[in-house]
Residue, then its C-alpha position, 0 to 999 in steps of 0.5 A: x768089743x765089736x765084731x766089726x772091729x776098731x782102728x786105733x788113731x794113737x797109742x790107746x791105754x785100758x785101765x787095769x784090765x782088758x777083756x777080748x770077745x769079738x772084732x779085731x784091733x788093728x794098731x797101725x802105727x800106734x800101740x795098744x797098752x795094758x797098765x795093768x801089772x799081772x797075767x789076768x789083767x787081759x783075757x780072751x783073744x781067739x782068731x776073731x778076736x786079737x791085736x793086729x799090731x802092737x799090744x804093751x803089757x806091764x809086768x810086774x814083781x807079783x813073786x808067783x808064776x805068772x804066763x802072760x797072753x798076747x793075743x796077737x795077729x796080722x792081717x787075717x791071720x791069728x798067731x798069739x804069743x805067751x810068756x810064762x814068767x817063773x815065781x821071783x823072776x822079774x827083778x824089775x818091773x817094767x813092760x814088755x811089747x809084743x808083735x807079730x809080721x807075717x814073712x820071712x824077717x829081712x835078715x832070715x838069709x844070716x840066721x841058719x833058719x831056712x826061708x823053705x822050711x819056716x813058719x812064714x812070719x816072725x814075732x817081735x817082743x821089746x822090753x822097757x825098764x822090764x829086767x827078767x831072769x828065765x822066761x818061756x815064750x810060746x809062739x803060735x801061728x796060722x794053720x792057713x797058707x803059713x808055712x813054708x815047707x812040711x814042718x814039724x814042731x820038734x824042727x824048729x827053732x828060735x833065734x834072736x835077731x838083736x842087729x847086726x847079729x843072730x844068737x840062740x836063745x839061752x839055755x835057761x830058755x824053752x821054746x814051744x810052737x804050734x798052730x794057735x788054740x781056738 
């Protein structure tokens, strides 16, 4: 931690926790990993203080609700993400790697979201080996110049961009969005 914050020159693993009080990290290319396997395994982040690329989690079977914070960013601008992770629902354990872009995907135009009333940025999370029943993502953005449009909450929402092809998330699945707590 260090309010100048650091740049990673490869992917960087932290032991089983990691704590966020100042400075940002920016990844570039690379990916921060988290080994460790529970919620409590990274704490902090704030808007001067997150993960400007690739942050890795592992997630594990713990057999308990579970939300998992990824306090990440791009830029100058803070826009985390959680994951809320019922009791029993992982099957198998494995890791989940979120990010965040700020603009419209490159495919918005097939996606039934429109490029004049969005959010501005879109977020990318990538399972490996991780096997989940139901999950609920949280996904929060910039107050700043991030939107496209006048939006309410209850407007959006969330589509899933798995190539060539946009689909809805499953019924099984909510979605909340909203400007990032401080």
């Amino acid at each position: 931690n260090t309010s100048g914050g650091v740049t990673l020159a490869a992917n960087t693993s932290v032991g089983a926790t990691l704590t966020l009080t100042s400075g940002i990290v920016a990844t570039g290319s690379s990916t921060l990993i988290v080994s460790g396997t529970t919620a409590g395994s990274l704490s902090g982040g704030s808007s001067t203080s997150y993960i400007n690329g690739k942050l890795q989690r592992g997630i594990g079977s713990s057999g308990s609700a579970q939300t998992f914070a990824f306090p990440s960013g791009s830029g100058t601008t803070y826009a985390p993400i959680s994951v809320a992770i019922p009791a029993s629902s992982v099957t198998t354990p494995g890791t989940l790697t979120a990010s965040t872009t700020s603009g419209n995907h490159g495919n918005i135009g097939t996606s039934l979201i429109s490029p004049a009333q969005d959010v501005n940025r879109y977020w990318t999370l990538t399972a490996a080996t991780l096997v989940l029943g139901t999950y609920t993502p949280t996904f929060a953005w910039g107050t700043s110049g991030a939107t496209n449009g006048t939006l309410t909450t209850s407007s959006l929402l969330v589509k899933k961009w798995v190539s060539p092809n946009w689909t809805a998330p499953s019924t099984s699945s909510t979605y909340a969005a909203g400007p990032p707590p401080n």
